[in-house]
ChimeraX commands (.cxc) that place a marker at each C-alpha (Angstrom):
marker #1 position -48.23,3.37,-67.25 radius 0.5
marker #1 position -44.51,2.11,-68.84 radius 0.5
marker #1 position -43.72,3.49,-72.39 radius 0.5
marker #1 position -44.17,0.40,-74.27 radius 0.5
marker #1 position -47.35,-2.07,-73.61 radius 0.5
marker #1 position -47.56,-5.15,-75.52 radius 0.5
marker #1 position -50.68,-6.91,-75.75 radius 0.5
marker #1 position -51.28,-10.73,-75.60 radius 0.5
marker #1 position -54.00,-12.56,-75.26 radius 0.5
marker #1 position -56.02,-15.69,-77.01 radius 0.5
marker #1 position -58.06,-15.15,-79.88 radius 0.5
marker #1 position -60.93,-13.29,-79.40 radius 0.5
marker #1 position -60.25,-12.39,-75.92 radius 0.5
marker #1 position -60.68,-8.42,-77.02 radius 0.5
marker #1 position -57.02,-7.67,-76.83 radius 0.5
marker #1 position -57.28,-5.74,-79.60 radius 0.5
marker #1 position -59.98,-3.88,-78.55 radius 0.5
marker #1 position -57.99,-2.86,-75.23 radius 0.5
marker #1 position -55.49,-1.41,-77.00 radius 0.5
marker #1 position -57.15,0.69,-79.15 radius 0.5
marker #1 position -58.46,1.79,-75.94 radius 0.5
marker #1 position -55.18,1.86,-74.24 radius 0.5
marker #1 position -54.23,4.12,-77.50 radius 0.5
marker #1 position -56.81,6.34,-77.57 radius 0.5
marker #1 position -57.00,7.33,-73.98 radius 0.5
marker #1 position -53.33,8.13,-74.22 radius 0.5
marker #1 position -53.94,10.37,-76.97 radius 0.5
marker #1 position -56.53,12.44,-75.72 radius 0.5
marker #1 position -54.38,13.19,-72.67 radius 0.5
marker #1 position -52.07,14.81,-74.91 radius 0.5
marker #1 position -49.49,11.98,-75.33 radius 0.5
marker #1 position -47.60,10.73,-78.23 radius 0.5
marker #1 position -48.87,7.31,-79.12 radius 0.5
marker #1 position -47.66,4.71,-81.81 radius 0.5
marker #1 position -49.95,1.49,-82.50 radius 0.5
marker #1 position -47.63,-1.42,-83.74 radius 0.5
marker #1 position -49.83,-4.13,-85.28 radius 0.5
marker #1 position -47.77,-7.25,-84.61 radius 0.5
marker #1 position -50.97,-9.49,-85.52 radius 0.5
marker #1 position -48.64,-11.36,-89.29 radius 0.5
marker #1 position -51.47,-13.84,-89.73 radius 0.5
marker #1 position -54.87,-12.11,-91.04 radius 0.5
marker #1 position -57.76,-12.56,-88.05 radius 0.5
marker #1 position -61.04,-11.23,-88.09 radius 0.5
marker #1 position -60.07,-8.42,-85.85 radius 0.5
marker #1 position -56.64,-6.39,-85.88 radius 0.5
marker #1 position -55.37,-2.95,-84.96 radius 0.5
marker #1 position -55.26,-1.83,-88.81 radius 0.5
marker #1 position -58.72,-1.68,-88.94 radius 0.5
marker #1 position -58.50,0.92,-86.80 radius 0.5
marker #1 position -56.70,3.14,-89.23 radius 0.5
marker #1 position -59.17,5.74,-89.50 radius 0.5
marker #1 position -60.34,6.07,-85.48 radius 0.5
marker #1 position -56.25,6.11,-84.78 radius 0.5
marker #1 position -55.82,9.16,-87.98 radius 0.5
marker #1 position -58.56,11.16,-86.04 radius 0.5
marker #1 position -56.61,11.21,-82.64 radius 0.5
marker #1 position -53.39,11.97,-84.62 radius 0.5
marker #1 position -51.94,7.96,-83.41 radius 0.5
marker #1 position -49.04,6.67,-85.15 radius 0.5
marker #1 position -50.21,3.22,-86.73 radius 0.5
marker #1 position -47.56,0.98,-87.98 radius 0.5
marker #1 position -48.66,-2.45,-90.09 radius 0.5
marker #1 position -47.43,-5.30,-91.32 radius 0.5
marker #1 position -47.15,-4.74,-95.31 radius 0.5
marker #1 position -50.27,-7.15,-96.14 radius 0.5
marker #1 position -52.47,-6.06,-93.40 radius 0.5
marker #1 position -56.15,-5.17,-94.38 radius 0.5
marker #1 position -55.99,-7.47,-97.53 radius 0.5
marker #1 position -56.55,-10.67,-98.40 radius 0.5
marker #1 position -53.42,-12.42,-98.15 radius 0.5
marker #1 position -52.18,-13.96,-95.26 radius 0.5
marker #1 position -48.31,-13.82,-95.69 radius 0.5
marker #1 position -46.45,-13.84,-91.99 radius 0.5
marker #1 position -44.17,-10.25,-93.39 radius 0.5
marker #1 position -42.65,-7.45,-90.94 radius 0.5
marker #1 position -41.77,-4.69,-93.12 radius 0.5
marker #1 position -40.87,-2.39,-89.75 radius 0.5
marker #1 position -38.14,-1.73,-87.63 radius 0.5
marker #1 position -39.43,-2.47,-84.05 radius 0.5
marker #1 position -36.26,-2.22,-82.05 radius 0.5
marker #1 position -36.14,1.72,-83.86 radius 0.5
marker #1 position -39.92,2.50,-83.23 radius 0.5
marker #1 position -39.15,1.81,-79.43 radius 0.5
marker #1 position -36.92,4.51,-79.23 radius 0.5
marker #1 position -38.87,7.26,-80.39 radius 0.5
marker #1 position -40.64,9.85,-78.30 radius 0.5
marker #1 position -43.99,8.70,-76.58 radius 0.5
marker #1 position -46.15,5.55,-76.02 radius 0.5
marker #1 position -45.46,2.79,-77.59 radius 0.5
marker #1 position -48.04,-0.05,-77.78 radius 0.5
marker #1 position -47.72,-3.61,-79.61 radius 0.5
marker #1 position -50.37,-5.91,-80.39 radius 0.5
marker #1 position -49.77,-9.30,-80.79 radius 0.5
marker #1 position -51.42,-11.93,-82.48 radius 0.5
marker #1 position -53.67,-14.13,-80.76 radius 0.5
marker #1 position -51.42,-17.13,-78.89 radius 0.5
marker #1 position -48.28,-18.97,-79.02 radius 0.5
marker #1 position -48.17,-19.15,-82.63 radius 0.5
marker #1 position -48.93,-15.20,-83.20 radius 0.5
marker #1 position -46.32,-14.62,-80.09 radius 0.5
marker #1 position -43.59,-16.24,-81.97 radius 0.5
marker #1 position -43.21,-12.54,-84.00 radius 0.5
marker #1 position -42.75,-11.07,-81.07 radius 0.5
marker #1 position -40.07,-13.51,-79.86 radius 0.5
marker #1 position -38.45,-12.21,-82.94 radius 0.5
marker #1 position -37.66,-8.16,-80.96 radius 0.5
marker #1 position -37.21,-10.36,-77.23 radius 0.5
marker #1 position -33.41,-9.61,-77.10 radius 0.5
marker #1 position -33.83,-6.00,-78.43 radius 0.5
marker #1 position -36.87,-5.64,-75.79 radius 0.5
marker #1 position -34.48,-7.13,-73.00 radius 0.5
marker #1 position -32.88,-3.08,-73.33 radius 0.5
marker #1 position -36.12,-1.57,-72.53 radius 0.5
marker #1 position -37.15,-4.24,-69.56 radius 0.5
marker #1 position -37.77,-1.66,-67.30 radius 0.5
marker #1 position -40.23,0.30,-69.18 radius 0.5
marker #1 position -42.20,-2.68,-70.59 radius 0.5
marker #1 position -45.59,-3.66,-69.55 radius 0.5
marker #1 position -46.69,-6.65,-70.98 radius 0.5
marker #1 position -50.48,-7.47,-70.42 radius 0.5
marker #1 position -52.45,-10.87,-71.17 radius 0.5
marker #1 position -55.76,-10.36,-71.72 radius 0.5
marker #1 position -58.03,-12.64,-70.74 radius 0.5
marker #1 position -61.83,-13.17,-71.51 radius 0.5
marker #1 position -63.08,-16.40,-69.49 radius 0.5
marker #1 position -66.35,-16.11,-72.05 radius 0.5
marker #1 position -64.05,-17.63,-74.66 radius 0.5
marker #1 position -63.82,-20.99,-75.72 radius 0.5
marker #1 position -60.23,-22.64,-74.34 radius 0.5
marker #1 position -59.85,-19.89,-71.68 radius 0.5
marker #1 position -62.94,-21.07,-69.67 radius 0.5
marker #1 position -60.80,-22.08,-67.06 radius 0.5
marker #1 position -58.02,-20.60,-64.53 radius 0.5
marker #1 position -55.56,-23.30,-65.57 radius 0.5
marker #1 position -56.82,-22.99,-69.12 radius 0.5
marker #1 position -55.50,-19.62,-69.26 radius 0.5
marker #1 position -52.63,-19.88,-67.43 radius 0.5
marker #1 position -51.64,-23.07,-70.34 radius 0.5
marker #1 position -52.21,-20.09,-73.27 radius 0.5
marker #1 position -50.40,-17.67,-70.93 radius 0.5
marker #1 position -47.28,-19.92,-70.81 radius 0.5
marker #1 position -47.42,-20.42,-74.26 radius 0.5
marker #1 position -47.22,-17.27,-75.22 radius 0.5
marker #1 position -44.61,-16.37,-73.30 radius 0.5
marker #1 position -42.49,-19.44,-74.68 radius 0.5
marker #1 position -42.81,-18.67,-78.04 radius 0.5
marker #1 position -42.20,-14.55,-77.22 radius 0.5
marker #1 position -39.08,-15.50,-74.81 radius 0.5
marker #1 position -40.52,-12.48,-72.99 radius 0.5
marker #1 position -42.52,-12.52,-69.52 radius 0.5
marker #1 position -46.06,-10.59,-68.61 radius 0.5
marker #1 position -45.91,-8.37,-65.94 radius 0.5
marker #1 position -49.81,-8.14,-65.51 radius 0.5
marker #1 position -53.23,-9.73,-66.50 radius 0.5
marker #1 position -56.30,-7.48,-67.97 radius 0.5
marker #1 position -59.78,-8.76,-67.67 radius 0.5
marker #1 position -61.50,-8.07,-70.53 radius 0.5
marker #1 position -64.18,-11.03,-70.29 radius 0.5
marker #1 position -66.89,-9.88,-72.11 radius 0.5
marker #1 position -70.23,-10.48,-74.61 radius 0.5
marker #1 position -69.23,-8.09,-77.14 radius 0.5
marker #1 position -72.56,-6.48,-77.39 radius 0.5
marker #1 position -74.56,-8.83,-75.50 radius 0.5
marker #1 position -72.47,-7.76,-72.37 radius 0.5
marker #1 position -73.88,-6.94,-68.99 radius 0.5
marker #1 position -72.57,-6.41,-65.18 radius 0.5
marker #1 position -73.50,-9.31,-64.30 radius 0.5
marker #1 position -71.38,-11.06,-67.06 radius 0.5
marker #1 position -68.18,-8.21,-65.82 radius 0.5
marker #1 position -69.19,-9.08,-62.00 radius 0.5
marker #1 position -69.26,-12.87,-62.38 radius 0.5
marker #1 position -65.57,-12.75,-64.06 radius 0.5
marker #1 position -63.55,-11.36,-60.87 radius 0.5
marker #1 position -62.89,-14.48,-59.21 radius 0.5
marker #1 position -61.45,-16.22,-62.64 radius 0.5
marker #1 position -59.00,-13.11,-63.41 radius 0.5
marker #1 position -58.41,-13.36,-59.89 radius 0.5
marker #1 position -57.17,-16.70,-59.94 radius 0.5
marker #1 position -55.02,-16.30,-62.90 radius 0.5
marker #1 position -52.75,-13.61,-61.73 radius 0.5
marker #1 position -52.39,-15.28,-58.42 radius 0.5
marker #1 position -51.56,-18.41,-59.88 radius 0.5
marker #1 position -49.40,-16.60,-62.30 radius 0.5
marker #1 position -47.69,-14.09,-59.75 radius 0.5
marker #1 position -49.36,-11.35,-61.24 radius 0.5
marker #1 position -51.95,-8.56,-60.45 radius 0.5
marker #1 position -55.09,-7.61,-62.22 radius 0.5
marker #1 position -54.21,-4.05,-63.84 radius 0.5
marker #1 position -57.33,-3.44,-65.09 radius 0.5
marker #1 position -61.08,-5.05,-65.73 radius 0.5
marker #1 position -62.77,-3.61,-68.83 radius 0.5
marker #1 position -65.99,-1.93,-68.24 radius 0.5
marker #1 position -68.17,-1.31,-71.73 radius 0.5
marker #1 position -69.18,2.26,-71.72 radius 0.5
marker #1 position -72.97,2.52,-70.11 radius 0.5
marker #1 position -72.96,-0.49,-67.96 radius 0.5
marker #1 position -72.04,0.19,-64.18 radius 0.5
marker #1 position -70.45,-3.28,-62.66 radius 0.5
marker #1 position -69.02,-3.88,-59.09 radius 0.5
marker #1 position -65.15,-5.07,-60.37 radius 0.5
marker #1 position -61.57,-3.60,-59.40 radius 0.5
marker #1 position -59.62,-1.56,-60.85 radius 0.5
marker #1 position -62.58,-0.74,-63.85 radius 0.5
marker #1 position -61.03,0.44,-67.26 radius 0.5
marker #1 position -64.26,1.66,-69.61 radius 0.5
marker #1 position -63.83,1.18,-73.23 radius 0.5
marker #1 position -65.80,1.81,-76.33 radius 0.5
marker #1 position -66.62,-0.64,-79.09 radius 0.5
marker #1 position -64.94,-0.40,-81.28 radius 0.5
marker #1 position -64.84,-3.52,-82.94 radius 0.5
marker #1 position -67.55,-4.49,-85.75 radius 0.5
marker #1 position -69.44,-7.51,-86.62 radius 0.5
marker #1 position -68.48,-9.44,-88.92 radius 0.5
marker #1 position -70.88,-8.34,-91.50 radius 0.5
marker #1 position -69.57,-4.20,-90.67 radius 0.5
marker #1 position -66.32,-4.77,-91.79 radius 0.5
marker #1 position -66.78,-4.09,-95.54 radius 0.5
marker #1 position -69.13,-1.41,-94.85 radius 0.5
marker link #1:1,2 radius 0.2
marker link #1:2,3 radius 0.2
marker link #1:3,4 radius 0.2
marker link #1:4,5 radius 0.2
marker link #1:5,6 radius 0.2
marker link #1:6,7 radius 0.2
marker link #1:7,8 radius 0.2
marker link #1:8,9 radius 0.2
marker link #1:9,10 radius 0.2
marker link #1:10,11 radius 0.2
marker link #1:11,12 radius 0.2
marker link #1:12,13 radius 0.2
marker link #1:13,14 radius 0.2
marker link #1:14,15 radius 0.2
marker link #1:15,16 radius 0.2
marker link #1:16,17 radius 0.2
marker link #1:17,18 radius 0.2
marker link #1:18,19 radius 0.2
marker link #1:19,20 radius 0.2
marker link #1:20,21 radius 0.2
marker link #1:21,22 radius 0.2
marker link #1:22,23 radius 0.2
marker link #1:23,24 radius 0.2
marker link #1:24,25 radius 0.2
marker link #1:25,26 radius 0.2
marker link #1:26,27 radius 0.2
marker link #1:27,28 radius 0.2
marker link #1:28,29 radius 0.2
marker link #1:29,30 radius 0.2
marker link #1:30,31 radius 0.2
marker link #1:31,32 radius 0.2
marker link #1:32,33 radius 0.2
marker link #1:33,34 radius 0.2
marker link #1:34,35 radius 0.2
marker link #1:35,36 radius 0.2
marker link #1:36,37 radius 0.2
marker link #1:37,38 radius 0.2
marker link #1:38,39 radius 0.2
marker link #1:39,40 radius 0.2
marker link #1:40,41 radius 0.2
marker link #1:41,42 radius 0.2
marker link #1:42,43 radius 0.2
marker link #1:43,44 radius 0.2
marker link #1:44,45 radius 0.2
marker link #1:45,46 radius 0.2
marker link #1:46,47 radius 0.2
marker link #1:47,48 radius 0.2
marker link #1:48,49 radius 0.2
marker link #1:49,50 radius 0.2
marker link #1:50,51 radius 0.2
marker link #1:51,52 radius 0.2
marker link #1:52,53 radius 0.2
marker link #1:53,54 radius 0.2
marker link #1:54,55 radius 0.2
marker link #1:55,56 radius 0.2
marker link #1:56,57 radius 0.2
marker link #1:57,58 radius 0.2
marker link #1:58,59 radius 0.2
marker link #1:59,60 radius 0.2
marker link #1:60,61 radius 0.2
marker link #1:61,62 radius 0.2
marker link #1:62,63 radius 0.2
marker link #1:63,64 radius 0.2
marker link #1:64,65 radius 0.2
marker link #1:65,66 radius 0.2
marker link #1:66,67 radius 0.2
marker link #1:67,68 radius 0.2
marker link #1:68,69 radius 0.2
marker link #1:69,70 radius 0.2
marker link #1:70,71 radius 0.2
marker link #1:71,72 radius 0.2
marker link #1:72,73 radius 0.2
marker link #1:73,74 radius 0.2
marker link #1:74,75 radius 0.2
marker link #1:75,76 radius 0.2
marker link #1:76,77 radius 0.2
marker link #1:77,78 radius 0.2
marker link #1:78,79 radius 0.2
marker link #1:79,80 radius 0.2
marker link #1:80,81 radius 0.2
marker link #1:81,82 radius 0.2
marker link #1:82,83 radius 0.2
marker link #1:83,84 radius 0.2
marker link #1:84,85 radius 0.2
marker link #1:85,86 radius 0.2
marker link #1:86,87 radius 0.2
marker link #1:87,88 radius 0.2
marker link #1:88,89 radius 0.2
marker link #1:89,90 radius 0.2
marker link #1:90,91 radius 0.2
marker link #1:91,92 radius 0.2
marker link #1:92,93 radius 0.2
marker link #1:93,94 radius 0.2
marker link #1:94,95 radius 0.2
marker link #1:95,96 radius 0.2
marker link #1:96,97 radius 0.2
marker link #1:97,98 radius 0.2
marker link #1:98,99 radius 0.2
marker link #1:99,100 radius 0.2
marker link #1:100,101 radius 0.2
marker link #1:101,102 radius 0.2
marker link #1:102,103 radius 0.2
marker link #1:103,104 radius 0.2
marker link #1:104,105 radius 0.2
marker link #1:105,106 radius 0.2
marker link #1:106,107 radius 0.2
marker link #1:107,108 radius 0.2
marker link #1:108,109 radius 0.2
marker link #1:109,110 radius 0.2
marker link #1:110,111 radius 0.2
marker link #1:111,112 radius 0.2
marker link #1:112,113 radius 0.2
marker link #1:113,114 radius 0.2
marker link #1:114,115 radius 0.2
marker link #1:115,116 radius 0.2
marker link #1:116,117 radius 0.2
marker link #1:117,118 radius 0.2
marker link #1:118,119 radius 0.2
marker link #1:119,120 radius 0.2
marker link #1:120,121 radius 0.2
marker link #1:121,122 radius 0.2
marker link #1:122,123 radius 0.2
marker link #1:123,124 radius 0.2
marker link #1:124,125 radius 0.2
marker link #1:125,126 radius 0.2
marker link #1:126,127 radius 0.2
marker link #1:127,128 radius 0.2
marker link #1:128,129 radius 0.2
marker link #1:129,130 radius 0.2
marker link #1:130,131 radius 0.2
marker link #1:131,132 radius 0.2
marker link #1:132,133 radius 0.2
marker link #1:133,134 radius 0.2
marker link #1:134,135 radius 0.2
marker link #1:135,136 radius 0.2
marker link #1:136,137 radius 0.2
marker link #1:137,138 radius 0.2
marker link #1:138,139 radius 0.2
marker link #1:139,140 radius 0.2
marker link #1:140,141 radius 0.2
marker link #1:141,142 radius 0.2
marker link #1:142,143 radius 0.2
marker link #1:143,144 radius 0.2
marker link #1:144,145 radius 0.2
marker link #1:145,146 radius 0.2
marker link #1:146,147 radius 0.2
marker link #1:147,148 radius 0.2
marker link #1:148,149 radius 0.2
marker link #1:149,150 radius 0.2
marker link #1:150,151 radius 0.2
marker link #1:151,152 radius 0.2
marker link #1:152,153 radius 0.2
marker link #1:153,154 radius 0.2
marker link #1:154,155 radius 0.2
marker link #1:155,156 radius 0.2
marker link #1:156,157 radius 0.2
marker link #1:157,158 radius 0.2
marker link #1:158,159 radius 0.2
marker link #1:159,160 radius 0.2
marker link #1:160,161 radius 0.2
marker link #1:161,162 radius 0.2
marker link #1:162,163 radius 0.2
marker link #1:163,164 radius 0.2
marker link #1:164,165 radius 0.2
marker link #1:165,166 radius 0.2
marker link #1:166,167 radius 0.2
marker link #1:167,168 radius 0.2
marker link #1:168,169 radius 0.2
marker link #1:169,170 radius 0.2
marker link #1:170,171 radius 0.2
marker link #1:171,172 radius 0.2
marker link #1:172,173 radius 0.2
marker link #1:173,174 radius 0.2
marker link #1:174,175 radius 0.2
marker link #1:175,176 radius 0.2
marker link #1:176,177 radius 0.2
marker link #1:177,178 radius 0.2
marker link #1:178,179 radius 0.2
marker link #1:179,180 radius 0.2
marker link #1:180,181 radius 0.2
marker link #1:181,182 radius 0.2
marker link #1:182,183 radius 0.2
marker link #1:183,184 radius 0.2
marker link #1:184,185 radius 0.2
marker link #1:185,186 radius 0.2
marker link #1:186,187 radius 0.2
marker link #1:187,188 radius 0.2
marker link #1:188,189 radius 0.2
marker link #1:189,190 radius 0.2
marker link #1:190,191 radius 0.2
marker link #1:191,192 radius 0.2
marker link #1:192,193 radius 0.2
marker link #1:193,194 radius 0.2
marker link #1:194,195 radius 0.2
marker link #1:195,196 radius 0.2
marker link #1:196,197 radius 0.2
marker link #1:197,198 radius 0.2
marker link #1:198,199 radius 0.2
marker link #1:199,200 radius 0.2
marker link #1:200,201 radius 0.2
marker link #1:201,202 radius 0.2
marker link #1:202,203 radius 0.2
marker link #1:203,204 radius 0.2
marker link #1:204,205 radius 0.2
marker link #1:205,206 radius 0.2
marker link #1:206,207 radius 0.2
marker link #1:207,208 radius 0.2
marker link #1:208,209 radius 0.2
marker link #1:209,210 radius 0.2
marker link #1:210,211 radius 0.2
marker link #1:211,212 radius 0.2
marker link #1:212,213 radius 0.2
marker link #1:213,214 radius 0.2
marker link #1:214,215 radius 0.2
marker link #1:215,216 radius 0.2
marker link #1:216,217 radius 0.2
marker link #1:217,218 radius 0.2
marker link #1:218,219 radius 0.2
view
């Protein structure tokens, strides 16, 4: 695994969830890890939710000023191009499509220094409304990567239920992640496995939960 992973992906494609994931397995094998909540626009889901899981594993989390509150103002009170410098693991997430890549685009030429220690994956969840599809994907995919300036170097399948998940629903996914990273020129780095369900897919990555309904989130 490079130093720094950014995370892309359409909204509610459990990007998020991945990297919190990503972060956490990191951490308990004795790296040091820094989150980087890149998500400016307020979504249901985002890595500063995640304060608390990331204090308990000692995980750097750095947020934009307003996350966690009710206002949606597109600020970046961080210095990116610095935080990719320091010691350990660095990983971004970005907000949901072109229009949440186009912070990103913002660190592309700073990035371009660290090219060779950048994985970037899109996340993909073919249970999701507007990435149903191969070429559906592939359109986000492209967008994202016009409004970042910046190229991915893999695809994740994360296609998924949330709790309503089974193997069959992981299972029934390979061909479509498949399909996008050969179309895109990619490989499939990892499929997301929920933990307690045993599926037939390559290259499984389990992950916990850790996401809440919507109804959890002031509780």
């Amino acid at each position: 695994m490079k130093k720094i992973n950014i995370v892309t992906g359409h909204y509610g494609s459990g990007k998020t969830n991945f990297s919190a994931n990503l972060a956490v397995k990191l951490a308990e094998s004795g790296e040091k890890v820094t989150v980087v909540d890149l998500d400016i626009v307020n979504p249901y889901f985002r890595s500063a939710d995640f304060e608390k899981l990331f204090g308990s594993r000692n995980i750097s989390l750095v947020a934009p000023m307003y996350a966690n509150s009710n206002l949606d103002i597109p600020a970046i009170s961080f210095d990116l191009e610095r935080i990719a410098t320091d010691e350990g693991y660095l990983i971004v997430d970005v907000g949901g499509d072109d229009s949440g890549a186009l912070a990103l685009g913002r660190y592309a030429e700073a990035f371009a220094k660290f090219s060779d220690k950048i994985d970037m994956f899109y996340v993909v969840n073919c249970r999701r409304f507007l990435t149903r599809t191969p070429e559906e994907a592939l359109g986000l995919m492209y967008e994202i990567e016009a409004a970042a300036n910046m190229r991915h170097t893999a695809v994740v399948n994360n296609t998924n239920l949330l709790y309503e998940t089974t193997a069959e629903t992981l299972e029934s996914s390979v061909d479509f992640a498949r399909a996008v990273a050969e179309k895109a020129g990619l490989e499939v780095a990892y499929t997301c496995v929920p933990l307690g369900i045993e599926a037939n897919v390559p290259k499984p990555f389990p992950v916990e939960v850790y996401v809440k309904k919507i109804w959890e989130m002031t509780e």
